[in-house]
C-alpha positions in Angstrom: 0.0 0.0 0.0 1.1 3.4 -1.1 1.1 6.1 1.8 0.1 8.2 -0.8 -2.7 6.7 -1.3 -4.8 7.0 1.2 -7.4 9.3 2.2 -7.2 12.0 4.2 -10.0 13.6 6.2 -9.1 17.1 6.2 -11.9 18.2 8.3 -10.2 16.4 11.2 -7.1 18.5 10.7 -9.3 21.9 11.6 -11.6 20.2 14.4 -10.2 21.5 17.4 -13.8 20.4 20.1 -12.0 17.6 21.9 -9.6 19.8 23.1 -11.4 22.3 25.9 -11.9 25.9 25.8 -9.0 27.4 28.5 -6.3 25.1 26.6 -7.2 26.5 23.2 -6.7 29.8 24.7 -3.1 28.9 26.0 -2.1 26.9 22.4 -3.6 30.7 21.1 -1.2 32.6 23.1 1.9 30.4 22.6 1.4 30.0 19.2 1.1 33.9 18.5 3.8 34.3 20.6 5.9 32.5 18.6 4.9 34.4 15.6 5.6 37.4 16.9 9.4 35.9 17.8 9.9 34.8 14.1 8.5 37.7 12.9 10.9 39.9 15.0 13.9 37.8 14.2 12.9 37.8 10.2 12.9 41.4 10.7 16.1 41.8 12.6 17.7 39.2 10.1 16.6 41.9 7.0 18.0 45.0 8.8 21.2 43.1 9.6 21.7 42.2 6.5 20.6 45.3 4.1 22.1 48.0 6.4 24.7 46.7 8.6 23.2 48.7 11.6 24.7 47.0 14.9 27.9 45.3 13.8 28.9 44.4 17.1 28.6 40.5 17.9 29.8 40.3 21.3 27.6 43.6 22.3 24.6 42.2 20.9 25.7 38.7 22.6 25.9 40.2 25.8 22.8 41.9 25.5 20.3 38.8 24.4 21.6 36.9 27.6 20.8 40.1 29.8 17.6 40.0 28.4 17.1 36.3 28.5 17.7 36.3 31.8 15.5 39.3 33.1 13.1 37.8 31.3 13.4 34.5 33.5 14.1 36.1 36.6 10.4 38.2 36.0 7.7 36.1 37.4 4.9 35.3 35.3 1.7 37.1 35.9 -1.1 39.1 34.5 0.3 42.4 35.4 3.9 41.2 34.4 2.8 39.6 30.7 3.4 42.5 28.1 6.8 43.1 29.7 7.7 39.7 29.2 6.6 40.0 25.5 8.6 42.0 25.1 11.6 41.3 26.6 11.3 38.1 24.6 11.0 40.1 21.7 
C-alpha cells in the first residue's frame, strides 16, 4: 500500500472540540507568541543584512543573555505579561 494513497480527512485536521476551551486559549497565546518571535527575528535578520546597523557580535551577545535572563528572573503574571513580551521580543 502506497502512503500516498490513502485518504485523508481534512476536516479532522481543523476540528479543534476535543480539546477544551482554557487550553485553546493557552495553544492561542503560545502560538502567537511564537509568531511574533519569528516575525521579530525575520525582521532583525533583514535590517542586519541590508544596512549593517549593529555590527557588534559580542555587544549584541551580551545583551540577548541580559535579556534572556530578566526575562526568567520576571515572574509570570497578569500584570507582568506584556513586559515579558517583550523582553522576549
Amino acid at each position: 500500500m502506497n502512503i500516498f494513497d490513502r485518504k485523508i480527512n481534512f476536516d479532522a485536521l481543523l476540528k479543534f472540540s476535543h480539546i477544551t476551551p482554557s487550553t485553546q486559549q493557552h495553544l492561542k497565546k503560545v502560538y502567537a507568541s511564537f509568531a511574533l518571535c519569528m516575525f521579530v527575528a525575520a525582521a532583525g535578520a533583514y535590517v542586519h543584512m541590508v544596512t549593517h546597523f549593529i555590527q557588534a557580535g559580542l555587544l549584541s551577545a551580551l545583551g540577548s543573555l541580559i535579556l534572556m535572563i530578566w526575562l526568567m528572573a520576571t515572574p509570570h503574571s497578569h500584570e507582568t505579561e506584556q513586559k515579558r513580551l517583550g523582553l522576549l521580543a
